[in-house]
C-alpha positions as CSV (number, residue, x, y, z in Angstrom):
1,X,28.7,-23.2,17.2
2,X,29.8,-22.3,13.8
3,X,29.4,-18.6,11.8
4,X,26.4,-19.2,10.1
5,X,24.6,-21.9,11.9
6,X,24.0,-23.8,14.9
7,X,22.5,-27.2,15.5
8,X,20.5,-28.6,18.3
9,X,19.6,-32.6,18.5
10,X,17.1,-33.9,20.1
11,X,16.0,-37.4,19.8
12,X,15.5,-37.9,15.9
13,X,14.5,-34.6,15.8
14,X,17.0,-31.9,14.5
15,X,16.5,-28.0,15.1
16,X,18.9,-25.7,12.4
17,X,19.1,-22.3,13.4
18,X,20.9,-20.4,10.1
19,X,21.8,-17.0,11.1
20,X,24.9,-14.2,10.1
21,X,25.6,-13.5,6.9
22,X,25.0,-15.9,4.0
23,X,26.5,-14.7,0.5
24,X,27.9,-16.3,-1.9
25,X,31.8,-15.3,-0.9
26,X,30.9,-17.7,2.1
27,X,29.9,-20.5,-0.3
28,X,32.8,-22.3,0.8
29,X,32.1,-22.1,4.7
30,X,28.8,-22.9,4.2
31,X,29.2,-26.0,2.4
32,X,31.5,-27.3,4.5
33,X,29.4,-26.6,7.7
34,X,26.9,-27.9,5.9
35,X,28.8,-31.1,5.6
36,X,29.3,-31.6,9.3
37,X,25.6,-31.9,10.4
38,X,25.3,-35.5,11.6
39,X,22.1,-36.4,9.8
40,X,22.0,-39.8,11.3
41,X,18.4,-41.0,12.5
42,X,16.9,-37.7,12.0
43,X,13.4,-38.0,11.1
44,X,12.5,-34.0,11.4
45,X,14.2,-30.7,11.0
46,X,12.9,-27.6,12.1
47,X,14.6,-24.9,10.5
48,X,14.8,-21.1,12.0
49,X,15.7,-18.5,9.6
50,X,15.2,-15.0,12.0
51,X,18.7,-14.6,12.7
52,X,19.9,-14.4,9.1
53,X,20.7,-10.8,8.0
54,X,21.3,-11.4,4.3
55,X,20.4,-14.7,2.2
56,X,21.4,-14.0,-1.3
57,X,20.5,-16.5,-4.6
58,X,23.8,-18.3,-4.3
59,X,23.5,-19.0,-0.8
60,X,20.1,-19.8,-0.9
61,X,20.5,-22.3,-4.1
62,X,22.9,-24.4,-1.6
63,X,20.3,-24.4,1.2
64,X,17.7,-25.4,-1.1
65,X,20.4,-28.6,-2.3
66,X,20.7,-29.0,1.1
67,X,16.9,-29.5,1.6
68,X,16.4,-31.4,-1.3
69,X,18.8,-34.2,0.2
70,X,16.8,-34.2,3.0
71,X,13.7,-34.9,1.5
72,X,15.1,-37.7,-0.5
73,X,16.0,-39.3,3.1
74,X,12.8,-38.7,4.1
75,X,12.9,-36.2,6.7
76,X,10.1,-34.1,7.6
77,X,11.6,-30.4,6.8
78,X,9.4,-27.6,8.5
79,X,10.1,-24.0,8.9
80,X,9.7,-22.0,12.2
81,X,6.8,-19.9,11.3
82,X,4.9,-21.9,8.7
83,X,6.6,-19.6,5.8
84,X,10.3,-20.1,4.0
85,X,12.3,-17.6,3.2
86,X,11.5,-15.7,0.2
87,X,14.5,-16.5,-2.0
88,X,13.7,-20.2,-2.0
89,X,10.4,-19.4,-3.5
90,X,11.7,-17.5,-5.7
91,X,14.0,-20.3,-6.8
92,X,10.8,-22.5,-6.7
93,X,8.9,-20.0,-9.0
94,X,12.0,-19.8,-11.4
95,X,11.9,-23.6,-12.1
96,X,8.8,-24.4,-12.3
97,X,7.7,-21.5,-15.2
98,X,7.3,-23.0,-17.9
99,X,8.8,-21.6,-21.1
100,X,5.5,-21.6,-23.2
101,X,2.0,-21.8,-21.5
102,X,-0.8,-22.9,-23.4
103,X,-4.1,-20.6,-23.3
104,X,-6.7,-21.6,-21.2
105,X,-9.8,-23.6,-23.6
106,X,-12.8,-21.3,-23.1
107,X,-15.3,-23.4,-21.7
108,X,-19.4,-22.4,-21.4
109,X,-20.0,-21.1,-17.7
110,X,-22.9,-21.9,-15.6
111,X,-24.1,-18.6,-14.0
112,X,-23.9,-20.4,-10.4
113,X,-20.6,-21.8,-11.3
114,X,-20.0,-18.3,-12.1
115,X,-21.5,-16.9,-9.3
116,X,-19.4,-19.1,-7.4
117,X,-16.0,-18.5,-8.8
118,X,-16.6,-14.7,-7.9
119,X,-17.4,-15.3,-4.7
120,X,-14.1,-17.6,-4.2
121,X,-12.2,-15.2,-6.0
122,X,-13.2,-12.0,-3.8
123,X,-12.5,-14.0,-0.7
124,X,-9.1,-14.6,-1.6
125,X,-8.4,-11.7,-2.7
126,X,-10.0,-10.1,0.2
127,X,-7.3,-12.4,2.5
128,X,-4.7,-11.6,0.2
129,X,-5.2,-8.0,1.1
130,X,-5.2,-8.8,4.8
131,X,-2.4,-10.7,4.4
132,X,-0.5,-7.7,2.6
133,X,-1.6,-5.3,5.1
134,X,-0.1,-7.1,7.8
135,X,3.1,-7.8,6.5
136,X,3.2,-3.7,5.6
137,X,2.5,-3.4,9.1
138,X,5.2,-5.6,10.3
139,X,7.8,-4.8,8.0
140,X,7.2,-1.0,9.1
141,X,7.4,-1.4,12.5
142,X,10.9,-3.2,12.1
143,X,11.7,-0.6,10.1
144,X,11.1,2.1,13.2
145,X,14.2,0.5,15.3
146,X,16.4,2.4,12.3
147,X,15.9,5.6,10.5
148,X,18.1,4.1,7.6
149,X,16.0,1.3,7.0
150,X,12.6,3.7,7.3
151,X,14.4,5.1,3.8
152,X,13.8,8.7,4.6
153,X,15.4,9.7,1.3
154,X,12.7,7.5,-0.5
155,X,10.1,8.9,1.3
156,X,11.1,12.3,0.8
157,X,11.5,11.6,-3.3
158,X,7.5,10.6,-3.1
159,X,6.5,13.0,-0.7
160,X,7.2,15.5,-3.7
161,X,6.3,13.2,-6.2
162,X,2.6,12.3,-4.6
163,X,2.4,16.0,-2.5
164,X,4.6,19.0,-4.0
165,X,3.8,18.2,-7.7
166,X,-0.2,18.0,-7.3
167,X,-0.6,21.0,-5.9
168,X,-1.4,22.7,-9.2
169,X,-4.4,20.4,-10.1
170,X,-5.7,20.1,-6.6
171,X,-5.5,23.6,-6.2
172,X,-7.2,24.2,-9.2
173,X,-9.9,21.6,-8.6
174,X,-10.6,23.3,-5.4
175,X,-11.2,26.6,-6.7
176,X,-13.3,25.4,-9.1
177,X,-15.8,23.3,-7.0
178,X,-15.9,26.1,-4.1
179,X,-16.9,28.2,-7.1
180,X,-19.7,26.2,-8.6
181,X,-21.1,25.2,-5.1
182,X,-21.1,28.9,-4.0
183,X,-22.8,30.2,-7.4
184,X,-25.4,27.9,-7.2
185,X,-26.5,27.7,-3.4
186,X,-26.9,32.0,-4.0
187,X,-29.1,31.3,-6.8
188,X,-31.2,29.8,-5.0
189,X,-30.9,31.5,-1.8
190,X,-31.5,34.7,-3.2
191,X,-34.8,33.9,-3.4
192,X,-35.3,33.9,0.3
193,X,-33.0,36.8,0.5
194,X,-30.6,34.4,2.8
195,X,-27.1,35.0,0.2
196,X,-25.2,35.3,4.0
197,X,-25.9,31.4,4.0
198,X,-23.6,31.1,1.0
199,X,-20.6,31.1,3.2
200,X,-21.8,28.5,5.6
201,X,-21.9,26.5,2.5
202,X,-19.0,27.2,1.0
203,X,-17.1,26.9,4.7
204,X,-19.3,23.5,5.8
205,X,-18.8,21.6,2.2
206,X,-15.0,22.4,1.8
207,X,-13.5,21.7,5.3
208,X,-15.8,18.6,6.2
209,X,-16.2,17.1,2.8
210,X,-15.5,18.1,-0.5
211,X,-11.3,19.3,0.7
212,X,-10.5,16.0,1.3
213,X,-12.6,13.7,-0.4
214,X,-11.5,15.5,-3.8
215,X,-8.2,15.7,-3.3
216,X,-8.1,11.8,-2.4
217,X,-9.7,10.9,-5.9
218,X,-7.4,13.4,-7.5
219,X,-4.9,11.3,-5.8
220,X,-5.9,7.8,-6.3
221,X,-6.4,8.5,-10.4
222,X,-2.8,10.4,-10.0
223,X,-0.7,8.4,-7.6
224,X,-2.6,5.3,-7.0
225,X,-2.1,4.0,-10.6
226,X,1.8,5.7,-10.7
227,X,2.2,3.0,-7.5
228,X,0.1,0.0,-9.4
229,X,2.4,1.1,-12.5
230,X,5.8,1.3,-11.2
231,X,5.7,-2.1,-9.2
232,X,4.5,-3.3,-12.1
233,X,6.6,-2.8,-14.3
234,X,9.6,-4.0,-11.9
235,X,7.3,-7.3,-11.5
236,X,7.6,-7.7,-15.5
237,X,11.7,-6.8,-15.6
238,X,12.0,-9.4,-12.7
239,X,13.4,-6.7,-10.4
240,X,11.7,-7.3,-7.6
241,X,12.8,-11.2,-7.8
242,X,15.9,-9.6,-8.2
243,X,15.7,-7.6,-4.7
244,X,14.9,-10.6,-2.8
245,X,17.6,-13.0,-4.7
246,X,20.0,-10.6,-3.1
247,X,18.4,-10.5,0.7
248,X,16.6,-7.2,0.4
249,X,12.7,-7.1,1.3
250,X,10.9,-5.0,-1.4
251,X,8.4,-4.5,1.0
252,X,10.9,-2.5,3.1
253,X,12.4,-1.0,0.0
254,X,9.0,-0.8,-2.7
255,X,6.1,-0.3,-0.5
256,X,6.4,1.2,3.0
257,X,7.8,4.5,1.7
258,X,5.4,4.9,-0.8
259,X,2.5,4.5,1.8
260,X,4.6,6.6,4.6
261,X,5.0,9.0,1.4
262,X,1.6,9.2,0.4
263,X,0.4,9.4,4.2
264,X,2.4,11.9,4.8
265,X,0.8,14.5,1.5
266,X,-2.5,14.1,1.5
267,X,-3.1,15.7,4.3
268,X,-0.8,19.0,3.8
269,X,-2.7,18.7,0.2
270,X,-6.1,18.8,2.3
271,X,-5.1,21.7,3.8
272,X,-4.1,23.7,0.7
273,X,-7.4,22.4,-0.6
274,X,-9.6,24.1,2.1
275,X,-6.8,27.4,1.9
276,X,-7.7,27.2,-1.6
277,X,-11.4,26.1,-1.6
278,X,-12.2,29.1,1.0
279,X,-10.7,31.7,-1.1
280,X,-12.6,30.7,-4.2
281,X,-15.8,31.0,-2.1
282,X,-14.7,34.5,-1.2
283,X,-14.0,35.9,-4.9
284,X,-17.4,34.9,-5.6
285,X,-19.0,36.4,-3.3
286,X,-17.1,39.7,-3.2
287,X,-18.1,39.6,-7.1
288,X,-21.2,37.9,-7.3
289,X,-22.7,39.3,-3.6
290,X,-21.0,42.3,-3.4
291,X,-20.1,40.6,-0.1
292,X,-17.0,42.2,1.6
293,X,-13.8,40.2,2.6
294,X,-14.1,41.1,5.8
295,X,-17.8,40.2,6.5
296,X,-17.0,36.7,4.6
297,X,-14.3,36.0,7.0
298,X,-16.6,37.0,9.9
299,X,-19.1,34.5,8.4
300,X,-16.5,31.8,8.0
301,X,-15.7,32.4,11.9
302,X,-19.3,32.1,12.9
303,X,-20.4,28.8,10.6
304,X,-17.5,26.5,11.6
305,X,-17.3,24.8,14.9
306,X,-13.5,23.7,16.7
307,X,-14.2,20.0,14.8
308,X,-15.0,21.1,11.4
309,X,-11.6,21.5,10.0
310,X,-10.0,18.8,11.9
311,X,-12.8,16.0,10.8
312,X,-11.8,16.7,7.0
313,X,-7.9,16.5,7.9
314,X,-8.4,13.5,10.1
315,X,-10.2,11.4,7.0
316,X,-6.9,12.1,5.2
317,X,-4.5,9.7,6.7
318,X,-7.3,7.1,6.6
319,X,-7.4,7.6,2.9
320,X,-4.0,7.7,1.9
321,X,-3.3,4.8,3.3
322,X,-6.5,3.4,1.6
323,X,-5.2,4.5,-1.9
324,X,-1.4,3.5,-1.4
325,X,-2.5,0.1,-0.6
326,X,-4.6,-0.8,-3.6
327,X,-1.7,0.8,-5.6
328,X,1.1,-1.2,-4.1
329,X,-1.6,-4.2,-3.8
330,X,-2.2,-4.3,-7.6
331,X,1.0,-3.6,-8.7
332,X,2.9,-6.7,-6.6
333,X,0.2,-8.4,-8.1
334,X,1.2,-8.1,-12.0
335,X,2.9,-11.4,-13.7
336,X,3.4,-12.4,-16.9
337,X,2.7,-9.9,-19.5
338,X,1.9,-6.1,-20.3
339,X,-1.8,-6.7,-20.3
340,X,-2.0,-7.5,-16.9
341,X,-0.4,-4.3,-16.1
342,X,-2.8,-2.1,-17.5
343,X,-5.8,-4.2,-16.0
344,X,-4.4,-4.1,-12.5
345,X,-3.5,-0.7,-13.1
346,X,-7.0,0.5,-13.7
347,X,-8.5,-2.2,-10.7
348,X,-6.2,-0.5,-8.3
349,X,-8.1,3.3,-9.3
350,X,-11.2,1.9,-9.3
351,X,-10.6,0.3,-5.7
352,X,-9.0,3.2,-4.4
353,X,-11.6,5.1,-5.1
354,X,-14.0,3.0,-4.2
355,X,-12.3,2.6,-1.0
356,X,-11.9,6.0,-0.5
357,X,-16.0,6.7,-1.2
358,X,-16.7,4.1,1.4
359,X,-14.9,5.5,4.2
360,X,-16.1,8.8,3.6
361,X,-19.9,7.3,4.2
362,X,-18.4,5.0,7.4
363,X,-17.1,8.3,8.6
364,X,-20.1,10.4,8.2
365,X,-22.4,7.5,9.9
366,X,-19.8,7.7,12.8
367,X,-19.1,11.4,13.2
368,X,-23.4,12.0,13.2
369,X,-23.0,9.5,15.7
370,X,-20.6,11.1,17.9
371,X,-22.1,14.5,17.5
372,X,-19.1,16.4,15.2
């Protein structure tokens, strides 16, 4: 056994298990372990790559030399897993861009040729989402066996950045819609002399529906496209390339506080909404309906049930998560050039939103379902 890997022969098969610590002050060791793998009648190598804790560029440049010379002896090189590490694609990706692309010739489309490119295209992209939903999953659970490496200092920073500084619009948003909603339901239930209904209304429309689902588009416009933008921006500058050159998973570092951050807002910005929402429903009627405080709250007691605040705060988690995902979706998406930025940018609103729309209508089908 050597310090950063081990070897295991069977036949003319050859298993490599790297592991430790591979930077480039250990170039030198690692060459010269390197050197000492008998490579004589092997036919296939199976790498395994879980035990290494950092794989910088440097280190990873001589693995990939290494694997090169295999090829050229023609071994069969696989990877435990089916996926190489990500600082070999990188490396990959590097040397293969091309320093000038030529544009594309714009050719005449046949609408089922069409058809059938957007159909292709959705259902990658639609795998490519599963696939990045996964691996957020994954790398967040690893991150649970260490509160360092769940970045609670990140998630703090957009915690405020997602939750503390929206309060003003939301706020504001909800006062607003609580305000129209009750000004026109008493319109027209004055003419059945029923204004006391106002306040179911008001009470029904905020806490089941309006709290959260507003706040969430507020949101997705707000913090969606700051995600989409940001990652971006560090795919353009080649920081993110630059994060996994150096053994760091953006994914651990870029995405999973952002959507424990986001989770972790909406809802306490849901609940400031109804706060909010109520109390503009209770100016207008103690102005408008010459409606005490005291008899609205009474009213407010009587037209809510024990679920009707809890199924608006329980959409919220569902819809955070929603909206950080097309954010941090779109944005490791961007390549190449500004343009791209600003398209993905504006797909990951719209998809949030749309997202976010859908699951409120998936939510209401269930919850008439269950009875709530």
């Amino acid at each position: 056994m050597t310090e950063h890997l081990t070897t295991r022969r069977t036949g003319d098969a050859l298993q490599l298990d790297l592991r430790g610590e591979w930077r480039v002050e250990g170039l030198a060791a690692i060459d010269s372990e390197l050197k000492r793998i008998d490579l004589a009648g092997v036919r296939h190598l199976t790498l395994r790559t879980h035990q290494v804790t950092v794989l910088d560029l440097s280190a990873a440049w001589r693995l990939r030399e290494f694997l090169q010379r295999l090829r050229q002896l023609d071994v069969q090189v696989t990877f435990e897993g089916g996926a190489e590490p990500e600082q070999l694609r990188v490396i990959d990706k590097s040397l293969a861009r091309s320093p000038y692309r030529a544009p594309e010739e714009e050719t005449a489309v046949e609408p089922v040729e069409a058809l059938g490119r957007h159909v292709v295209r959705t259902w990658r992209e639609m795998v490519e989402g599963l696939d990045f939903l996964g691996r957020v999953l994954v790398t967040f659970v690893r991150a649970l066996a260490s509160v360092r490496r769940l970045r609670p200092i990140s998630v703090a920073r957009h915690v405020w950045d997602t939750g503390v500084t929206a309060i003003p619009i939301v706020s504001l948003i909800a006062f607003l819609i609580s305000v129209i909603i009750a000004y026109m339901s008493a319109q027209q239930l004055a003419a059945f002399g029923a204004e006391i209904f106002v306040v179911d209304l008001v009470t029904i429309g905020v806490l089941r529906e309006l709290g959260v689902l507003l706040t969430a588009i507020i949101v997705a416009g707000r913090s969606g496209s700051a995600f989409a933008a940001e990652i971006g921006a560090m795919q353009l500058n080649e920081e993110v390339d630059a994060l996994k050159a150096t053994g760091v998973d953006p994914f651990e570092v870029l995405v999973v506080p952002r959507v424990v951050g986001l989770v972790i807002s909406l809802p306490l910005l849901t609940i400031i909404a109804d706060g909010i929402g109520l109390a503009g429903g209770a100016l207008l009627c103690r102005y408008l309906l010459d409606m005490p405080f005291t008899q609205y709250l009474e009213r407010v007691d009587d037209a809510i049930s024990p679920t009707t605040f809890w199924v608006g705060v329980l959409k919220a988690p569902v819809f955070a998560m929603l909206i950080a995902m097309a954010g941090v979706f779109r944005g490791m998406q961007v390549r190449d050039s500004s343009r791209e930025l600003g398209r993905l940018t504006t797909v990951a609103v719209v998809q949030s939103i749309f997202l976010v729309i859908l699951a409120d209508a998936l939510f209401a089908v269930l919850f008439m379902e269950l009875d709530i």
